[in-house]
N, C-alpha and C positions, 0 to 999 in steps of 0.2 A: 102285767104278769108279776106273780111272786118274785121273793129271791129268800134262797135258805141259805145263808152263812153257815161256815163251821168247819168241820175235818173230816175228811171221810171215813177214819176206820175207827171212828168214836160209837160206841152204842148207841148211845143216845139217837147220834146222827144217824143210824141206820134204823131208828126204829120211826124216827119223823120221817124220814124218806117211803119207810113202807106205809105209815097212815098218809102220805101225802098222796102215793101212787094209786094205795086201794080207795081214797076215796076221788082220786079224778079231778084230782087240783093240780094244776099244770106249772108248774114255776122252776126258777134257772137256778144253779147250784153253784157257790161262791166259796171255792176253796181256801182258805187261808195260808193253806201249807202254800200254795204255787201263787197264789195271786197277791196274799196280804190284805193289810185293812188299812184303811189311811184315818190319820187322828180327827178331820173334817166330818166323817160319816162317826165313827165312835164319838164324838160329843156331840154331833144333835140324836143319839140313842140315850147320851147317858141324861142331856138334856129330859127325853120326854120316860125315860125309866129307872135315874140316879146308878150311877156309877157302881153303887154299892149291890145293884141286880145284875150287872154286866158281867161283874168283875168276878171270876171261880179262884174262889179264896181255898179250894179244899181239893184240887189236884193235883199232879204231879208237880206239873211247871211251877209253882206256885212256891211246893214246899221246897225246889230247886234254887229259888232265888235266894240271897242273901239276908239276913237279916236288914242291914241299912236298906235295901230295896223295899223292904213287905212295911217299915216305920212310919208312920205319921201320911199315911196313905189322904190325898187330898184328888176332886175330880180330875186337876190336871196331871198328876202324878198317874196317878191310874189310866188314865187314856193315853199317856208315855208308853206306860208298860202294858198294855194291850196294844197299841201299832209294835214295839219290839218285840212282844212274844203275845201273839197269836192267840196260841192256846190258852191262854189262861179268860178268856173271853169265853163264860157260860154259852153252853150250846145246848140248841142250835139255837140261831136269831133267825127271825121269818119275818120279812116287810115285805105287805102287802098294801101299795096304796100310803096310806096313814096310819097303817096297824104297824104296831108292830109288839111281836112275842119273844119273850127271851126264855129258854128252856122250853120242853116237850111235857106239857098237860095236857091232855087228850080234852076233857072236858072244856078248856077256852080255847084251845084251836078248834074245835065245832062249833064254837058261838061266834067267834070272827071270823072265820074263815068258810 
């Protein structure tokens, strides 16, 4: 079975929910807010999609952090601050299997999935 990482009252997240639903693909929902992400699962993503796709450089949480935090951002630095805050981990993530997609393109979650 799938699993969709992310937050729930994200746009984003609710519009992969609705194409997931209308097209009949069954998979489990990984809330970050209540459950977290552990830094083991975020570096074999950033392994197989570079930290620099994972990593949501341009929302809130993001522009909330400190300057010395957002400086000289390296994988391990960034997968710190993705198990600390959550949110800042582009959504949604969809691992199906060996797939896996970061952000909602309609067009390859129809080809993978």
């Amino acid at each position: 079975m799938a699993t969709l990482y992310g937050i729930p009252n994200c746009d984003t997240m609710k519009k992969a929910r609705k194409w997931l639903d209308g097209h009949g693909v069954s998979y489990e929902f990984h809330d970050y807010k209540k459950a977290g992400i552990d830094k083991k699962t975020l570096t074999t993503w950033c392994d197989k999609v570079g930290y620099d796709v994972l990593l949501n450089t341009r929302g809130t949480t993001w522009r909330k952090l400190d300057a010395a935090q957002k400086e000289g951002v390296t994988a391990a630095r960034a997968i710190a601050l993705m198990a600390e805050h959550p949110s800042i981990i582009k959504r949604p993530v969809m691992v199906s299997g060996s797939k896996l997609l970061v952000g909602f393109d309609e067009p390859a979650w129809k080809s993978l999935l």
